[in-house]
C-alpha positions as CSV (number, residue, x, y, z in Angstrom):
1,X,-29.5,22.8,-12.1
2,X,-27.3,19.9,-12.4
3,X,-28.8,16.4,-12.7
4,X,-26.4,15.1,-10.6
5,X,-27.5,14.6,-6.7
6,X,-24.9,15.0,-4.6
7,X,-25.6,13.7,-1.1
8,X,-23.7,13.8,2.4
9,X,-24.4,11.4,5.2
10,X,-23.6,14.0,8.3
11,X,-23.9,11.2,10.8
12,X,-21.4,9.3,9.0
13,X,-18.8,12.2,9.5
14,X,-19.8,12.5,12.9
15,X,-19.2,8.6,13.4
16,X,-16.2,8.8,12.0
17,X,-15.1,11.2,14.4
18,X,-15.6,8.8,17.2
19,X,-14.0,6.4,15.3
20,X,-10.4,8.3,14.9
21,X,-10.9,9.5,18.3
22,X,-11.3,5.9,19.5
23,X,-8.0,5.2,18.6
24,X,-5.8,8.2,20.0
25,X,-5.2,9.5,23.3
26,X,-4.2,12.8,21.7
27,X,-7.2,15.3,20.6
28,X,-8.5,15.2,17.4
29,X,-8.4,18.6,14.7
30,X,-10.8,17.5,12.3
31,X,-9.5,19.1,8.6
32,X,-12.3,20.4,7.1
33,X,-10.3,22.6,4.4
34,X,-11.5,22.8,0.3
35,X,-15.0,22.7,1.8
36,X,-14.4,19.9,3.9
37,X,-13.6,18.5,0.7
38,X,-16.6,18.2,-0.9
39,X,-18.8,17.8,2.0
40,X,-19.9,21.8,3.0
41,X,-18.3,23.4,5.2
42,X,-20.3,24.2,8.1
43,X,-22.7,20.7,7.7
44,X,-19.5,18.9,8.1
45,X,-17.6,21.1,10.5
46,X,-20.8,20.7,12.6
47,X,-21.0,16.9,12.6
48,X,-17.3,16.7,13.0
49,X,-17.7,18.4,16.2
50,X,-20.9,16.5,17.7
51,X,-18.5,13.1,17.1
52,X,-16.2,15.1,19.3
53,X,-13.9,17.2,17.4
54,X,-12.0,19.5,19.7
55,X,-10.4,21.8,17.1
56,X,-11.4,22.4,13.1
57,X,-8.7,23.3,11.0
58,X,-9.0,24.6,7.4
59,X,-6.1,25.6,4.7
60,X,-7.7,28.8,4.1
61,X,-8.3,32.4,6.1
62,X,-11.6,33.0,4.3
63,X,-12.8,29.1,5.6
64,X,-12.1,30.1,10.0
65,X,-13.9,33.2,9.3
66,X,-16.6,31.2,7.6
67,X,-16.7,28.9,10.4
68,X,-16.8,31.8,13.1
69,X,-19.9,33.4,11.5
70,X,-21.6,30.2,11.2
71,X,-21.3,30.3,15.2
72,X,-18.5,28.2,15.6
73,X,-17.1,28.8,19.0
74,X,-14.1,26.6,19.6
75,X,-10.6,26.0,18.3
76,X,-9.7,26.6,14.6
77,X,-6.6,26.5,13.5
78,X,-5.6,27.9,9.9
79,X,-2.4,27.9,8.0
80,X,-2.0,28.4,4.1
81,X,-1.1,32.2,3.4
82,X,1.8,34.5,3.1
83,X,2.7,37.7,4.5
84,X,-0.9,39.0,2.3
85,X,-2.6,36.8,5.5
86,X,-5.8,38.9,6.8
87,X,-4.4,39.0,10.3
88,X,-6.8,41.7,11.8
89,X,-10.0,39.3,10.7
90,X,-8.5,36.4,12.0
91,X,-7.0,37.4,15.2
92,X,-10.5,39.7,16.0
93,X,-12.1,35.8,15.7
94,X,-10.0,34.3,17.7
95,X,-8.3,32.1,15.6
96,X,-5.2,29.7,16.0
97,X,-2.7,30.8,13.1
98,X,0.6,29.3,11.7
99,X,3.9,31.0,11.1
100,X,6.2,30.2,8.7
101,X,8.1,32.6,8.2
102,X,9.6,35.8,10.1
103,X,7.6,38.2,7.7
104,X,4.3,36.1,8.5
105,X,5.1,36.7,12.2
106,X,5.9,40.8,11.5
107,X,2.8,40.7,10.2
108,X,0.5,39.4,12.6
109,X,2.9,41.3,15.8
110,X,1.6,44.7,13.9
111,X,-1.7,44.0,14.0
112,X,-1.4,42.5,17.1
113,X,0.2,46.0,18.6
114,X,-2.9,47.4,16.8
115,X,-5.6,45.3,18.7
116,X,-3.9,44.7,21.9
117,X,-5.0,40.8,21.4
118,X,-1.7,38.4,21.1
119,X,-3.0,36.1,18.5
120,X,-1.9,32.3,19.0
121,X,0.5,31.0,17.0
122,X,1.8,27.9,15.8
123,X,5.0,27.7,14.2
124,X,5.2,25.0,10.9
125,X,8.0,23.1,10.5
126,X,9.2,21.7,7.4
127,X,10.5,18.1,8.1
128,X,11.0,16.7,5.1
129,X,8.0,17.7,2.6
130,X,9.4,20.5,1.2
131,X,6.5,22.9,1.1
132,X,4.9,24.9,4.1
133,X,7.2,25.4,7.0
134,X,10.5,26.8,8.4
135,X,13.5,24.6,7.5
136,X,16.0,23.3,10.8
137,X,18.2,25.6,9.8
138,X,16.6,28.3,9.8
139,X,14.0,27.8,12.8
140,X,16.0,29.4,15.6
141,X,16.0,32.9,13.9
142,X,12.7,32.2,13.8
143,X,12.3,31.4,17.9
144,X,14.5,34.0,18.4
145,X,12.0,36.0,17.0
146,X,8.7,34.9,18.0
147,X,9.9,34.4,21.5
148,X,11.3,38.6,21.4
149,X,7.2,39.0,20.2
150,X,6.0,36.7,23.1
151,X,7.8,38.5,25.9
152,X,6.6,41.8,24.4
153,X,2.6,40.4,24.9
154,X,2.2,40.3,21.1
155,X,1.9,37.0,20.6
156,X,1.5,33.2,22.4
157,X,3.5,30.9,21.4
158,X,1.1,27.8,22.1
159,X,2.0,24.7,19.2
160,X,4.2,23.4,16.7
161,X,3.6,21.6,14.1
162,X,4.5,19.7,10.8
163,X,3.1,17.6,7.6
164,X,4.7,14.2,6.5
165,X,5.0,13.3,2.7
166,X,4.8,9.4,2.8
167,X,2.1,8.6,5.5
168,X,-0.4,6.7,3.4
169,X,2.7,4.2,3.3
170,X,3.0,3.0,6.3
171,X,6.6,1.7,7.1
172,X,8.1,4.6,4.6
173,X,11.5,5.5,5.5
174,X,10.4,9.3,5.1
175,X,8.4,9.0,8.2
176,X,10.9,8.0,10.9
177,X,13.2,10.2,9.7
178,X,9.9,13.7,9.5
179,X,9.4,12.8,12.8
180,X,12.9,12.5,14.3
181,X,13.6,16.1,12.7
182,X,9.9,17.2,14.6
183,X,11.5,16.6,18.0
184,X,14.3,18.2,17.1
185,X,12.1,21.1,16.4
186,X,10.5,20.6,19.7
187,X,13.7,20.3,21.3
188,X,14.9,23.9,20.0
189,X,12.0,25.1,21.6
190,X,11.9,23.7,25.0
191,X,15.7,24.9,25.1
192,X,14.1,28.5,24.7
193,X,11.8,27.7,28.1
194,X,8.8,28.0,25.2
195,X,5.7,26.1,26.5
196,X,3.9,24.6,23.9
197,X,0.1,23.8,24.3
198,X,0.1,21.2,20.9
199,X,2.4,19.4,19.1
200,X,1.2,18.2,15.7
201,X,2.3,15.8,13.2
202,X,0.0,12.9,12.0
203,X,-2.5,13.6,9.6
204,X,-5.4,10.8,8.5
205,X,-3.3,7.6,7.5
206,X,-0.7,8.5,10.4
207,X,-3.6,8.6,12.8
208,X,-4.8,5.4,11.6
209,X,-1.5,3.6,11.7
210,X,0.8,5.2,14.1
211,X,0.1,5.6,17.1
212,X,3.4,6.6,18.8
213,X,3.4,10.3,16.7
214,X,0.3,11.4,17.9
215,X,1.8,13.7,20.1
216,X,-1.2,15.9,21.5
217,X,-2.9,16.8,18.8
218,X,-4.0,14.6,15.4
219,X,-5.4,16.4,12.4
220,X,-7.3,13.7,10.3
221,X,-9.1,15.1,7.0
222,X,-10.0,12.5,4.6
223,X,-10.7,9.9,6.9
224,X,-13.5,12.2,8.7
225,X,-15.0,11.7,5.3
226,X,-14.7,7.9,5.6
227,X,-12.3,7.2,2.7
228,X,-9.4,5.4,4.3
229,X,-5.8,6.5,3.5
230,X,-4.0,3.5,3.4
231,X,-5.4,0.1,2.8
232,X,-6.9,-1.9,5.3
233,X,-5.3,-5.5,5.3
234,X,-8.7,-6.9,7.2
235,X,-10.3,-5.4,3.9
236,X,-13.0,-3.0,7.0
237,X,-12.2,0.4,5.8
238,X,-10.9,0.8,9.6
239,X,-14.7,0.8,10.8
240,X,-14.9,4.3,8.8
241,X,-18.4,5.1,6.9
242,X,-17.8,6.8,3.7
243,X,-20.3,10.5,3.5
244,X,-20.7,11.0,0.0
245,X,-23.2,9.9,-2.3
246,X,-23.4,10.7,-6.4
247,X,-26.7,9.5,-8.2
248,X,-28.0,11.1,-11.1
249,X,-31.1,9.0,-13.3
250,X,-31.6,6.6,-16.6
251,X,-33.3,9.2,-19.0
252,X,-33.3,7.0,-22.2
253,X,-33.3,3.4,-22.6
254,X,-32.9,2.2,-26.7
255,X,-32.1,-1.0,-28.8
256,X,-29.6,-1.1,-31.0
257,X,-27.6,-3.4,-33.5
258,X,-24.2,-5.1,-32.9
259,X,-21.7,-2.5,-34.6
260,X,-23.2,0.4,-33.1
261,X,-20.3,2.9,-32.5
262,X,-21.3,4.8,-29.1
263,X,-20.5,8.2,-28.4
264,X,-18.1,10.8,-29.8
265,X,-15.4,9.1,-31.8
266,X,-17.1,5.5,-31.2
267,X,-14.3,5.0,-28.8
268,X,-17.1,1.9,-27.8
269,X,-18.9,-0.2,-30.7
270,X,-21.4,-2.6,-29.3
271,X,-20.4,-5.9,-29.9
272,X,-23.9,-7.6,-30.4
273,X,-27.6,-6.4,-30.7
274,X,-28.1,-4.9,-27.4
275,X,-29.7,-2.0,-25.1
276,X,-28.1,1.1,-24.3
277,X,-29.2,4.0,-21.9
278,X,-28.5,7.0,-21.2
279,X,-27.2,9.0,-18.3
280,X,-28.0,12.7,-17.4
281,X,-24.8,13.6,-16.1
282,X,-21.4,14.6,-17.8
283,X,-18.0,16.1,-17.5
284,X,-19.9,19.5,-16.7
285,X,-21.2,18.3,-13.1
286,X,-17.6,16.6,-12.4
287,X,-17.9,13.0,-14.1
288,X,-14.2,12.2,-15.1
289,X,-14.3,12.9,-19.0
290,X,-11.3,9.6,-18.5
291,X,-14.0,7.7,-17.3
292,X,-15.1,7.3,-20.6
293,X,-14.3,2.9,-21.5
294,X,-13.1,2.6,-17.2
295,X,-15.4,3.6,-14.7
296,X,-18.4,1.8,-13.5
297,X,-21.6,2.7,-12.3
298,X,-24.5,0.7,-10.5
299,X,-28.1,0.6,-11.5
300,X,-31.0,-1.8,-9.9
301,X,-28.4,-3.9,-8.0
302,X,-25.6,-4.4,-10.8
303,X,-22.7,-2.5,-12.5
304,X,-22.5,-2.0,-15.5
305,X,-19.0,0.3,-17.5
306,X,-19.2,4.0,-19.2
307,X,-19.7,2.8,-22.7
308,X,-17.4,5.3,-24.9
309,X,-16.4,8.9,-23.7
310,X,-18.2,11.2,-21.6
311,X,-19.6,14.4,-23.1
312,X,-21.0,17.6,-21.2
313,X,-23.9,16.5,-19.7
314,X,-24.7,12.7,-20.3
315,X,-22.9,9.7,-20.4
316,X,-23.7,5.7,-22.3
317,X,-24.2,2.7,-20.7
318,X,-24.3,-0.7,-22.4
319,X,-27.4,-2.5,-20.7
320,X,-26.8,-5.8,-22.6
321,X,-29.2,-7.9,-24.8
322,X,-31.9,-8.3,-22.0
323,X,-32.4,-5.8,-19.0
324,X,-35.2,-4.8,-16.6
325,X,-33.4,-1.0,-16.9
326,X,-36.2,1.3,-17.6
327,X,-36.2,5.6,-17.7
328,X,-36.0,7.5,-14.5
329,X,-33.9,4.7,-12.9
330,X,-31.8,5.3,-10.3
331,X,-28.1,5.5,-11.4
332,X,-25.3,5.6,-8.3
333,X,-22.0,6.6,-9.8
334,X,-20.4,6.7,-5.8
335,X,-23.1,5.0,-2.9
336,X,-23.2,2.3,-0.5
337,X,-25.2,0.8,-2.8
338,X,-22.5,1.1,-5.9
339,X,-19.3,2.0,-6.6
340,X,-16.9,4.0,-4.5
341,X,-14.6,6.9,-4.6
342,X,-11.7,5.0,-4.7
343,X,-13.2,2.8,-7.6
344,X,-13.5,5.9,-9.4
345,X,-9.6,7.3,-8.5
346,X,-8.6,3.6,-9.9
347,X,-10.4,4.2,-13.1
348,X,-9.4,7.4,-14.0
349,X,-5.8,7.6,-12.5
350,X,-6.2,9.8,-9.6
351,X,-6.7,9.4,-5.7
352,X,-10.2,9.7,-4.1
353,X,-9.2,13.0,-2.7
354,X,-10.2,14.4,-5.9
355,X,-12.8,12.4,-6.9
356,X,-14.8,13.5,-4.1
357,X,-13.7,17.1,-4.4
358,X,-14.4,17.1,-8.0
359,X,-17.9,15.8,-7.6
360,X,-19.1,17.8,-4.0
361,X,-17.1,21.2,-4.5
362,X,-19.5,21.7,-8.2
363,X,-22.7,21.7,-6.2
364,X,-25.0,22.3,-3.6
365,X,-24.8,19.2,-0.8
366,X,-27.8,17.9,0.9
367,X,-28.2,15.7,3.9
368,X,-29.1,12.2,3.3
């Protein structure tokens, strides 16, 4: 077991939920994909519906069906899979699914024939990101045939929907010009006489920052967690409460002389006769080996920098020449009472997306 503690605040999703939905008239799909990124699954997916959640939606097949036999009832919407999609699972539980493709579609109208259920569908649109979704060009062949499907019974055309690339920069020229392709999308369709439930376009930072492409639907994910995607200019983290916690413990507290070399290679060589102590948690329980030198941790009230690199399972601090630190301390690597993810993603060169997948997706979570 690791000595890491990983910890979730559920009521902090859930109050982030009423935050985001605070601030749109659309409904809110609360992304809960990658194990609600850290979080757990079903504990998250649960708060994120008591703050009001009307739909879940997860990258993954294997993640609705997860959701379902937890005993989630309502909307969940799924969309990363190719024509190897497990449509008979999916459309049996009732689940909102995405087409891409003309091949994704053939596969779900088979099963659908099968079943005699017309699965939902939503058809992805690629605007501008260049991954998931049916180009502009091609999208009426793809009406042409999703709408032959509809008016057979074998499916229900009920949203459309899209992803843009530059969102966490607000004022991004890529937006305007995502979301004026979108409507043309939507456009093609209404041309056909399809009736679409949801139209959906603005994921966490567009939620956050604008307001006019909410269309009916928003699908938020890392802000449920309470990581803001785009900096705040009033510095208030747009009111959200950040979930995650990451503690582990002091186990070793020493004296040692100026010229000590710390650590494999002795990247860190203490300057003067000080204290160092040791931390029971490593690269092995997701500590960011390039934290090693960068990142900062917090123990009785102050922080204090990984001194030299990180190994497996443990981890130096320098305490300086006089400290109160003493064994079995309580060390917060990410807390409301320490640093925070995006403290970590600026030390080690990555976005806190990662930082808190890396650290909650290693381990079991528990409720705070």
């Amino acid at each position: 077991m690791s000595a890491l503690q990983v910890s979730v605040d559920y009521d902090a999703i859930t109050a982030n939920v009423r935050t985001l939905r605070s601030r749109t008239d659309a409904d809110v799909m609360a992304v809960v994909k990658a194990d609600a990124y850290g979080h757990g699954l079903v504990e998250a997916a649960r708060a994120a519906r008591a703050g009001g959640a009307a739909w879940l939606g997860v990258a993954q097949p294997h993640e609705a069906l997860a959701l379902r036999a937890a005993g989630d009832t309502g909307r969940i919407f799924t969309w990363l899979y190719g024509t190897e999609v497990p449509a008979r699972a999916l459309i049996a539980a009732d689940v909102d699914l995405s087409v891409s493709s003309a091949d994704v579609l053939g596969e779900m109208v088979a099963v659908a024939r099968d079943l005699t259920v017309a699965p939902r569908v939503h058809l992805c649109i690629d605007t501008g990101l260049g991954r998931e979704g049916v180009t502009l060009h091609d999208l009426p062949d793809l009406l042409g045939v999703a709408q032959a499907a509809q008016d057979q019974g074998l499916v229900r055309i009920v949203g459309m929907w899209s992803h843009l690339a530059w969102a966490d920069q607000p004022g991004h020229p890529t937006i305007d010009v995502q979301a004026e392709n979108f409507r043309a999308a939507i456009v093609l369709a209404e041309e056909r006489d399809i009736d679409l439930e949801v139209r959906h376009l603005a994921n966490s930072a567009c939620t956050l920052t604008r307001a006019d492409l909410h269309f009916d639907l928003v699908r938020p994910g890392i802000a449920v967690y309470g990581l803001p995607p785009v900096e705040d200019p009033e510095r208030q983290n747009f009111g959200l409460r950040p979930a995650m916690a990451v503690r582990s413990s002091v186990v070793l507290v020493k004296d040692v002389p100026a010229g000590q070399g710390v650590s494999y290679g002795h990247e860190y060589v203490t300057p003067y006769r000080t204290t160092l102590g040791l931390v029971s948690a490593g690269y092995a329980d997701g500590v960011f080996r390039s934290g090693g030198n960068r990142a900062e941790v917090q123990i009785r009230g102050r922080r204090y920098r990984i001194a030299g690199r990180v190994c497996m399972d443990q981890f130096v601090v320098d305490l300086g020449p006089a400290t109160e630190v003493c064994e079995g301390d309580t060390v917060t690597l990410i807390g409301p009472d320490g640093p925070t993810a995006r403290d970590w993603a600026t030390a080690t060169d990555t976005i806190d997306y990662e930082i808190v997948c890396r650290f909650g997706g290693l381990r079991d979570k528990e409720s705070a």
